[in-house]
Backbone as a ProteinNet text record, in pm:
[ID]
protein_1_A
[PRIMARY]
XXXXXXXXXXXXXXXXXXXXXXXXXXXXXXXXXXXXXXXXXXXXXXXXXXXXXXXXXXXXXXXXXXXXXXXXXXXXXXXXXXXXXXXXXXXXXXXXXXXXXXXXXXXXXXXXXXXXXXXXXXXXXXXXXXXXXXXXXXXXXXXXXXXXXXXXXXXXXXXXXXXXXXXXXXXXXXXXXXXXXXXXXXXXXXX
[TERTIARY]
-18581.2	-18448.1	-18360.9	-18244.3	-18150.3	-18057.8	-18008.8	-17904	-17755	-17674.6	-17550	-17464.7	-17426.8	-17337.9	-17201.4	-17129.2	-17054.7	-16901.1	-16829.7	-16721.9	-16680	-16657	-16667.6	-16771.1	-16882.6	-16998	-17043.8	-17183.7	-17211.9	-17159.8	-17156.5	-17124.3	-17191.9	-17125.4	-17242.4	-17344.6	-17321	-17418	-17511.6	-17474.2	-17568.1	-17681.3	-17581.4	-17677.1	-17785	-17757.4	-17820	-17926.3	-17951.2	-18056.8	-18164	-18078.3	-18139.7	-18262.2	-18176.9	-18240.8	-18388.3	-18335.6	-18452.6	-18597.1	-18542.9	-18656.2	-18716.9	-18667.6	-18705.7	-18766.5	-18893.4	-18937.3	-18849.7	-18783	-18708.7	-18596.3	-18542	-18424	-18445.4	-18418.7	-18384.9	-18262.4	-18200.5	-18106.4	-18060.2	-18049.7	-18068.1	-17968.9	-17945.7	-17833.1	-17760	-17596.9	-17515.8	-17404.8	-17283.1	-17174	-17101.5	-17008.5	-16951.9	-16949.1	-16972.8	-16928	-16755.2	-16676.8	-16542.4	-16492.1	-16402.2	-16395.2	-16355.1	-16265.7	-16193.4	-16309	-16420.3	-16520.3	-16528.7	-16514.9	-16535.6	-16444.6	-16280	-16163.2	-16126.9	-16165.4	-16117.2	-16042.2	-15968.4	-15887	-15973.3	-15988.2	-16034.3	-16038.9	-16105.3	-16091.6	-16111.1	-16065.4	-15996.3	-16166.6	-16269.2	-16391.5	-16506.2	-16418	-16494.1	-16519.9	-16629.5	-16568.8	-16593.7	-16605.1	-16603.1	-16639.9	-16561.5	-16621.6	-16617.9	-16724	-16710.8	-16748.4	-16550.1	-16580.2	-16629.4	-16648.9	-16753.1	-16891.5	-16904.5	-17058.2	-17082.8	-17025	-16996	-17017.3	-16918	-16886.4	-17020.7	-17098.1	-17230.8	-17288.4	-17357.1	-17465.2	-17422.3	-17313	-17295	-17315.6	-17299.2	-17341.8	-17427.9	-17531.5	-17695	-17764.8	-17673.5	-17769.2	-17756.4	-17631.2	-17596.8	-17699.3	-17725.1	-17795.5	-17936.2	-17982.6	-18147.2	-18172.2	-18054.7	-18034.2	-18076	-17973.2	-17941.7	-18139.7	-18199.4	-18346.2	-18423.6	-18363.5	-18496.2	-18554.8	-18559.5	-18634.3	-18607.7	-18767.5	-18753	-18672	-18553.8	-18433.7	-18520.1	-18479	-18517.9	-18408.2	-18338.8	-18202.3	-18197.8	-18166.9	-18262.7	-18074.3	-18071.9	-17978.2	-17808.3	-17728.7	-17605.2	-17670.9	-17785.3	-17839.4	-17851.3	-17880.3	-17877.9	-17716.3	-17605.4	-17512	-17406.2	-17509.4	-17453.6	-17461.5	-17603.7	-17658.7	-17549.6	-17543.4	-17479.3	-17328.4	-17253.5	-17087.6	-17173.7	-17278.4	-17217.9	-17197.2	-17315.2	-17343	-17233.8	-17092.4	-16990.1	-16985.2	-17069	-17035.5	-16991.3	-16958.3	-16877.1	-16981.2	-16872.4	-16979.3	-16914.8	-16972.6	-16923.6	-16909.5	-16734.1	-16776.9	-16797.1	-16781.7	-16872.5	-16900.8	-17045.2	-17133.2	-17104.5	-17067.4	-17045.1	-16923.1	-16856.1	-16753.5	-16783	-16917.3	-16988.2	-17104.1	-17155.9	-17302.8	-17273.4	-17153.3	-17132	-17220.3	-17331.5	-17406.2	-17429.2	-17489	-17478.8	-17646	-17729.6	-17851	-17869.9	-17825.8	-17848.6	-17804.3	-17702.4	-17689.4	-17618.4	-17709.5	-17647.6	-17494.3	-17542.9	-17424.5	-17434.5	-17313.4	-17355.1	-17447.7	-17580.3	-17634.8	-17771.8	-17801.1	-17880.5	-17954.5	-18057.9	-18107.7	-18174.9	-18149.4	-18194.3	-18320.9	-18367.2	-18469.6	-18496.5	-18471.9	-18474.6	-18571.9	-18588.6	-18714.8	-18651.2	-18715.9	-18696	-18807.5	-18799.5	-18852.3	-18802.6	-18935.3	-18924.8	-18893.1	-18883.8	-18891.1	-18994.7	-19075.7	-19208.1	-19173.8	-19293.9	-19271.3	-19218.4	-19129.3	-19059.5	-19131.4	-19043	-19141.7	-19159.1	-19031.4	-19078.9	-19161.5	-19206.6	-19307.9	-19404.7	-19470.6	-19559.5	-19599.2	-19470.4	-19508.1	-19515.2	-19397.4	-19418.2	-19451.8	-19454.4	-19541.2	-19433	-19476.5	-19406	-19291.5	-19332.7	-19205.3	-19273.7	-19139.6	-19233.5	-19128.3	-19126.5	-18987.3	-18914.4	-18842.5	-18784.7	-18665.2	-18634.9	-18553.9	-18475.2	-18328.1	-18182.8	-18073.9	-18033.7	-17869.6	-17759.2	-17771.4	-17624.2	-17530.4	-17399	-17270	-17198.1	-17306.3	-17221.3	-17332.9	-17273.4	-17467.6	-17370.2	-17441.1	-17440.7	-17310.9	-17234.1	-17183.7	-17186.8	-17074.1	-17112.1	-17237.4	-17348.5	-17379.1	-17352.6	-17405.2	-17378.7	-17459.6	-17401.6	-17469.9	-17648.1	-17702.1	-17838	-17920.7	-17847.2	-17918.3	-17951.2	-18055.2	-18110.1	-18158.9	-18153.2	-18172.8	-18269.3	-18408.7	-18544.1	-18584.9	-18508.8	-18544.6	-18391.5	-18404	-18302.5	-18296.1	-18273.8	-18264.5	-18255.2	-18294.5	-18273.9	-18155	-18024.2	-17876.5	-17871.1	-17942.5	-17913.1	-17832.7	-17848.8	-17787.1	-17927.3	-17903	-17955.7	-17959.3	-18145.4	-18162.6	-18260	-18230.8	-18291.1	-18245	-18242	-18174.3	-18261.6	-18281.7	-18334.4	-18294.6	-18344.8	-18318.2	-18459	-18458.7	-18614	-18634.6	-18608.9	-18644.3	-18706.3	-18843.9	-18828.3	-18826.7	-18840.6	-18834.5	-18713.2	-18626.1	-18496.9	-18482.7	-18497	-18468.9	-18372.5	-18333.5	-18210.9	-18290.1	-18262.4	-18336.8	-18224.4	-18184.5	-18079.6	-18158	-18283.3	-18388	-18419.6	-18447.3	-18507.9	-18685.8	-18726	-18833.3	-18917.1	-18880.6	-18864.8	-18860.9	-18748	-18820.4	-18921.1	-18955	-19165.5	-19246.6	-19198.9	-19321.3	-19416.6	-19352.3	-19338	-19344	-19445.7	-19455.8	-19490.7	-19499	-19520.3	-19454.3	-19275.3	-19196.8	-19213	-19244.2	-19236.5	-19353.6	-19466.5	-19622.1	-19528.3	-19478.3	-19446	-19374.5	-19304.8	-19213.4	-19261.9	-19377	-19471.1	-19525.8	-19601.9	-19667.4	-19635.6	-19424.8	-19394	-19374	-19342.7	-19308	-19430.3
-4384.9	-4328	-4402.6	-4395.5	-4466.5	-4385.8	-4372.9	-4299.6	-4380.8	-4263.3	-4322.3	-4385.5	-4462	-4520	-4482.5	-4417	-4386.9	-4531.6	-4509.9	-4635.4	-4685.5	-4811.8	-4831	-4847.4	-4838.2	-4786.7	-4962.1	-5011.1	-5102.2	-5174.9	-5364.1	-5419.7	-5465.9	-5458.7	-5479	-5595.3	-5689.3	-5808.7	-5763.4	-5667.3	-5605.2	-5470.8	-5424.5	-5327.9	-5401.7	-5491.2	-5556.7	-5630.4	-5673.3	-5692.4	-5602	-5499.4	-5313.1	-5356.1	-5318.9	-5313.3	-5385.2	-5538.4	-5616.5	-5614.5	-5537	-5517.9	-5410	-5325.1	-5162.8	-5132.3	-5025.1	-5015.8	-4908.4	-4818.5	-4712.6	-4655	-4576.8	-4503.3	-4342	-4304.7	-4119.6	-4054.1	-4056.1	-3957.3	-3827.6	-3767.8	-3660.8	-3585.8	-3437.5	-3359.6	-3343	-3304.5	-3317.6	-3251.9	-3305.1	-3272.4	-3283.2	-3211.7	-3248.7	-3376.3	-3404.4	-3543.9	-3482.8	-3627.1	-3616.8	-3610.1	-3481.9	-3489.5	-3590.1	-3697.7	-3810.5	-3927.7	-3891.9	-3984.9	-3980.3	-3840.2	-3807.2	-3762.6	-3804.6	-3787.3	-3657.7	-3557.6	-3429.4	-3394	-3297.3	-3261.8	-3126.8	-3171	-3051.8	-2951.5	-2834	-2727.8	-2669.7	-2518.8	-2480.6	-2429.6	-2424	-2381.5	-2499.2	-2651.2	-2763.2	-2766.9	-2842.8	-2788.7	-2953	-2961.1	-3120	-3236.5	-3366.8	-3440.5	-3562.2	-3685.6	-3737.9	-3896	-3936.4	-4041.8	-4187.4	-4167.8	-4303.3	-4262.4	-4202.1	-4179.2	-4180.9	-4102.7	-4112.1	-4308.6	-4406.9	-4505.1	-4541.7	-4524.1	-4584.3	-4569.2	-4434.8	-4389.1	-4446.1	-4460.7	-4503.6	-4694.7	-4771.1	-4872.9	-4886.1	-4821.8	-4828.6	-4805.5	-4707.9	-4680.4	-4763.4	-4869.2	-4962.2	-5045	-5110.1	-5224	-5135.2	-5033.3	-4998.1	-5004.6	-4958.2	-4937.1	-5121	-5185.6	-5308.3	-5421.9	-5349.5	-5409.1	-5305.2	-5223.7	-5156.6	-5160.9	-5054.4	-4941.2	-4889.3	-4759.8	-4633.7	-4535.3	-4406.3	-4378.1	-4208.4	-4164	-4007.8	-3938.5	-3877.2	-3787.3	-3636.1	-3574	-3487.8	-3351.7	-3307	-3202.2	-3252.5	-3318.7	-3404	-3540.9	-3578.9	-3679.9	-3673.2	-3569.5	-3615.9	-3583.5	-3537.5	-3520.8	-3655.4	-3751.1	-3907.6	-3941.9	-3961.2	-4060.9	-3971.3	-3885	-3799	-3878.1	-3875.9	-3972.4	-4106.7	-4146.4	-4273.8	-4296.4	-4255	-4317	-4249.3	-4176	-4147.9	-4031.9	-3926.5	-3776.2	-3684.6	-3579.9	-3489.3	-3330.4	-3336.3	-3201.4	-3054.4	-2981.5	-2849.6	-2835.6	-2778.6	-2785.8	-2660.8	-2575.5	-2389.6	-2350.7	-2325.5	-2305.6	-2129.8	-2031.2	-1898	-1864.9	-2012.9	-1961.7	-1987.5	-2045.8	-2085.4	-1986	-1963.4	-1849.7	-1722.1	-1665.8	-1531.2	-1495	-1564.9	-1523	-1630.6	-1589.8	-1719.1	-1738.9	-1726.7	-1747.3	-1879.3	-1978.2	-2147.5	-2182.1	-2083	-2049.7	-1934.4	-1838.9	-1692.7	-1710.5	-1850.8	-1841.8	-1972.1	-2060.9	-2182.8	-2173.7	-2321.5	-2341.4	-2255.7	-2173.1	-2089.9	-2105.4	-2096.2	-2163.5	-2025	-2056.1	-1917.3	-1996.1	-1888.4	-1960.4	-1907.6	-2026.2	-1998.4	-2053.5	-1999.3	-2033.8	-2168.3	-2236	-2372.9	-2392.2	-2432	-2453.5	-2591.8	-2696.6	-2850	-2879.8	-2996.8	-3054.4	-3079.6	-3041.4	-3122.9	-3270.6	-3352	-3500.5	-3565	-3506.4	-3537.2	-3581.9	-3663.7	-3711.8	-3575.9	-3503.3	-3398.9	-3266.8	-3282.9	-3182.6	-3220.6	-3393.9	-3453.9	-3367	-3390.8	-3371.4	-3212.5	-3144.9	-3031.6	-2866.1	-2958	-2838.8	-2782.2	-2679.1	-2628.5	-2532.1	-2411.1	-2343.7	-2328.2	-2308.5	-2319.4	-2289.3	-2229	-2177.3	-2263.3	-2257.7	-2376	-2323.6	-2393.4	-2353.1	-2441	-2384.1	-2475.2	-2409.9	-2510.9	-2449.8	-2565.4	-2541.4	-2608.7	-2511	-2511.3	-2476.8	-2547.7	-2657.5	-2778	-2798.9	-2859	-2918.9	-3003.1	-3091.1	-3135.1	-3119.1	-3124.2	-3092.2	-3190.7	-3260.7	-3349.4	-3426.5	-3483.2	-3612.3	-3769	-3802.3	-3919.8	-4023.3	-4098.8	-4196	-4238.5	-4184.6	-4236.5	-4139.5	-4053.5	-3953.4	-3791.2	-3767.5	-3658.1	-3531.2	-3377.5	-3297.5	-3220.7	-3280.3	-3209.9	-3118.2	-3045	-2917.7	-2825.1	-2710.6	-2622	-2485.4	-2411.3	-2308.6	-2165.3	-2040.2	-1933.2	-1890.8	-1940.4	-1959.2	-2039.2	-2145.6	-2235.2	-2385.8	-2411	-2510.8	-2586.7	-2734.6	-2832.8	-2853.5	-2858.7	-2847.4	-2985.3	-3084.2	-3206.9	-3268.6	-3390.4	-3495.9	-3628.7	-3710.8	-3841	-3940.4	-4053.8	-4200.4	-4178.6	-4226.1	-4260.6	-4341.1	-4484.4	-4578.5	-4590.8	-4603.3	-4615.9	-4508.1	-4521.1	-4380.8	-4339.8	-4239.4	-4273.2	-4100.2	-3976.5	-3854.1	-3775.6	-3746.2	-3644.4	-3478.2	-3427	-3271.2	-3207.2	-3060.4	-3000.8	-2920.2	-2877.9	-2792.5	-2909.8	-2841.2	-2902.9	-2866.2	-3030.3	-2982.4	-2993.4	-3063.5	-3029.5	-2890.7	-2820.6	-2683.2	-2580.2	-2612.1	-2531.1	-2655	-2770.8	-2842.2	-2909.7	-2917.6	-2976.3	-3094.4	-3215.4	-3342.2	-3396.2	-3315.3	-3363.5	-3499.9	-3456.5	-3548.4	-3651.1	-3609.7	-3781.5	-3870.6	-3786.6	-3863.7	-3943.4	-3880.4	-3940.5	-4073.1	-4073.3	-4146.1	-4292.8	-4228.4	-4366.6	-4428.1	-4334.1	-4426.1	-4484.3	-4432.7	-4527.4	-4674.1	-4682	-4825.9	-4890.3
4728.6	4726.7	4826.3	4777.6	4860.9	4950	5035.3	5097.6	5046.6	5010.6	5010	5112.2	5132.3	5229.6	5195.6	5326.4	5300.6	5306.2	5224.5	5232	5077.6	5058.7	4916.3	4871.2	4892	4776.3	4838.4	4729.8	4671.5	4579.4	4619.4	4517.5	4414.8	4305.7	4175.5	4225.8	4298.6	4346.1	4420.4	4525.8	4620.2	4552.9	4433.7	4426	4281.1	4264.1	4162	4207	4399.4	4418.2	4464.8	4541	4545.2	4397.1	4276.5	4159	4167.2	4200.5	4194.2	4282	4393.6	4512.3	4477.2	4400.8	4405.9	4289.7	4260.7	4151.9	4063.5	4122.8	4056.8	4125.8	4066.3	4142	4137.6	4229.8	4205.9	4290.8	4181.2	4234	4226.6	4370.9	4410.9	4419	4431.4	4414.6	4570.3	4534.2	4627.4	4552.3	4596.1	4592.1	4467.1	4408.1	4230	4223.6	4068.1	4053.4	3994.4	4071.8	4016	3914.5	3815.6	3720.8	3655	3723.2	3671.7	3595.8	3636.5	3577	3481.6	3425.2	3254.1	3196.3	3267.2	3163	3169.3	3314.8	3262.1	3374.2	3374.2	3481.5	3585.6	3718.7	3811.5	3798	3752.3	3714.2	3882.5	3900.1	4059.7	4090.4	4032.4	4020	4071	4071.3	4097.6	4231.9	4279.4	4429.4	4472.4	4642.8	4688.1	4633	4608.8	4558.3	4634.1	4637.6	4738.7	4638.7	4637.8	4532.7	4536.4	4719.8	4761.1	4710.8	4716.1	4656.8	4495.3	4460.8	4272.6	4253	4354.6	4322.1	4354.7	4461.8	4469.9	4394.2	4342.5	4260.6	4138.7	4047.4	3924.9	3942.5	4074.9	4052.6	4088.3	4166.4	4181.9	4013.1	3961.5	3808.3	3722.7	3713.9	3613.3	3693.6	3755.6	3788.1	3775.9	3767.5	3805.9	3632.8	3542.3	3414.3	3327.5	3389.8	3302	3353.1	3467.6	3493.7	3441	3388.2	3259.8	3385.1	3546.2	3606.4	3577.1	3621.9	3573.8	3690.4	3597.6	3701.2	3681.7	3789	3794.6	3829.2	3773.6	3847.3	3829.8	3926.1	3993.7	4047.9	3941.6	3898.2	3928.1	4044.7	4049.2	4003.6	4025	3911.6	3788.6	3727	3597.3	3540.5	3640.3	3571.4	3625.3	3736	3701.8	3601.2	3577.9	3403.8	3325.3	3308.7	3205.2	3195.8	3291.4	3326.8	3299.7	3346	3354.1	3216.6	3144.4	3004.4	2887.8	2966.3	2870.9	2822	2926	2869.9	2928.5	2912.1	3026.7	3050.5	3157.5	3264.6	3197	3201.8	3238.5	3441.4	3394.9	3550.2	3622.2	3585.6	3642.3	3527.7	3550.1	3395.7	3419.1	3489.5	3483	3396.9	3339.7	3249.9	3125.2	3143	2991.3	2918.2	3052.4	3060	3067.1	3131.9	3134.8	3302.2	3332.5	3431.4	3559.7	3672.8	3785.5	3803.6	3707.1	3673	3743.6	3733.9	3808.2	3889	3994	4110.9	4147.5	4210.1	4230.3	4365.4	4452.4	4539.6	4598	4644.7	4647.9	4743.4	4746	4827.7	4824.6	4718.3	4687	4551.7	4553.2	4427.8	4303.5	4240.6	4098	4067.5	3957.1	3902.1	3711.9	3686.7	3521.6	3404.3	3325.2	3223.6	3117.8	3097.9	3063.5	2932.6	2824.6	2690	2679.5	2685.3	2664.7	2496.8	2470.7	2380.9	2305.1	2262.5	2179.7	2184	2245.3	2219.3	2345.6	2427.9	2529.9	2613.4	2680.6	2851.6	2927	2969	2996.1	2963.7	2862.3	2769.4	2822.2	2816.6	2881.4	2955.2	3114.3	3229.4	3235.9	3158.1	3241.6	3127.1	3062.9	2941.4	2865.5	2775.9	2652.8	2727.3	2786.3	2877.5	3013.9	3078.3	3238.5	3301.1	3462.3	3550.5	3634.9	3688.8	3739.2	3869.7	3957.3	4073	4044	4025.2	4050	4130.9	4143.6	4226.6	4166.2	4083.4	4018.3	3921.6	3951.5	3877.7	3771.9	3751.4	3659	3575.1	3431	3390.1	3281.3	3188.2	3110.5	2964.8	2949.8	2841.7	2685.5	2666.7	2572.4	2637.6	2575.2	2574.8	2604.7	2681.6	2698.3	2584.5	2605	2496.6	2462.6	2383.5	2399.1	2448.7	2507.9	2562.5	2484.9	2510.3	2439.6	2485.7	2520.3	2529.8	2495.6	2628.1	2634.9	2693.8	2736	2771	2762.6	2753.2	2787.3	2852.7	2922.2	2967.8	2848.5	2897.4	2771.7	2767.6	2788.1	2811.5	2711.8	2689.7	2619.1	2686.7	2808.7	2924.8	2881.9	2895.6	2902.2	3028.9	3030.8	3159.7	3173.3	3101.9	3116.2	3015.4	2999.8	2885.5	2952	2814.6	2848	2759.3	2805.8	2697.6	2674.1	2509.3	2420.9	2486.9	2534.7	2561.2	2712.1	2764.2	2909.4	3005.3	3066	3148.9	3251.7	3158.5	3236.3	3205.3	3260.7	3282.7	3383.7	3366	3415.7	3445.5	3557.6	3512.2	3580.7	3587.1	3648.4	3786.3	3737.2	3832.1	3964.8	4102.2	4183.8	4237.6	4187.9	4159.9	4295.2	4383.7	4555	4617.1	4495	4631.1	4587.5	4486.4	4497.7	4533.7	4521.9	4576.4	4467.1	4310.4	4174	4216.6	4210.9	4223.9	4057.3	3966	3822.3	3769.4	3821.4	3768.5	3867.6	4003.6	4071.5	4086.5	4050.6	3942.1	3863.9	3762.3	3648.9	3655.8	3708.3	3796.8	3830.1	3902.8	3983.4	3914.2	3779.3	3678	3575.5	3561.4	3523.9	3543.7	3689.2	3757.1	3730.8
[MASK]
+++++++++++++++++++++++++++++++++++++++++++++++++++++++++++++++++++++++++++++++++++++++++++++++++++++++++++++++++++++++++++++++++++++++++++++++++++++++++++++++++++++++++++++++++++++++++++++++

């Protein structure tokens, strides 16, 4: 994992040798991604966004992307891959869900039942249904390009999306706070 630097981010040259030294990427959850990434206007529900970082993480993923490593993004991670690859967020899922099931208060994590994909990498790893700890207000909305929707919540929130190709997953759950090393096995044996 990389730490963000705060400033103008990485240059595509610099983070393109990142790429080359490194077997994978994971990126980890934080702060909104900016709505401007995906063409939408701030809703008053969005909260901090920190667009040196957005600028890093989207050029750490194009270069970890264009060397075919394997990327892990890990709940404001998978709703990078999600922008980068051209799709948009929901940005407070309590106006979508009716409920604060995926975070009862910021900074606080819920915990929700999750039904994989048959076939999926994540089915692989983490079985047919299974529980999961998140704290996110945002998730997935359209699709990004290429990307596919392997797991979902009993809301019906996509609570993971992937590329067929390679090992490139998005999850919304943090699988850090029970102590879930499935996906970062997975991870390793992809590289």
């Amino acid at each position: 994992m990389l730490p963000p630097a705060e400033g103008p981010g990485s240059s595509a040259g610099s983070a393109a040798s990142i790429a080359d030294r490194l077997d994978a990427l994971v990126l980890v959850g934080g702060a909104d991604v900016d709505p401007s990434r995906y063409g939408a206007r701030r809703d008053e529900a969005t909260g901090r966004s920190h667009p040196w970082r957005d600028d890093n993480e989207l050029t750490l993923l194009e270069s970890f992307m264009r060397a075919g490593r394997p990327v892990l993004g890990i709940c404001r991670g998978a709703q990078i891959l999600n922008t980068f690859l051209g799709g948009t967020l929901y940005q407070h899922l309590p106006d979508v869900t009716g409920n604060k099931d995926h975070q009862p208060l910021p900074g606080e994590f819920g915990e929700v039942n999750v039904t994989s994909e048959p076939g999926s990498k994540v089915a692989a790893v983490m079985g047919e249904t299974f529980s999961v700890a998140c704290s996110h207000h945002q998730a997935v909305d359209r699709l990004g390009a290429g990307l596919v929707v392997t797991a979902h919540s009993d809301d019906g929130i996509a609570e993971a999306v992937e590329l067929e190709d390679g090992f490139v997953v998005g999850v919304q759950w943090h699988p850090e706070q029970k102590a879930d090393t499935r996906l970062f096995r997975a991870l390793v044996e992809a590289c």
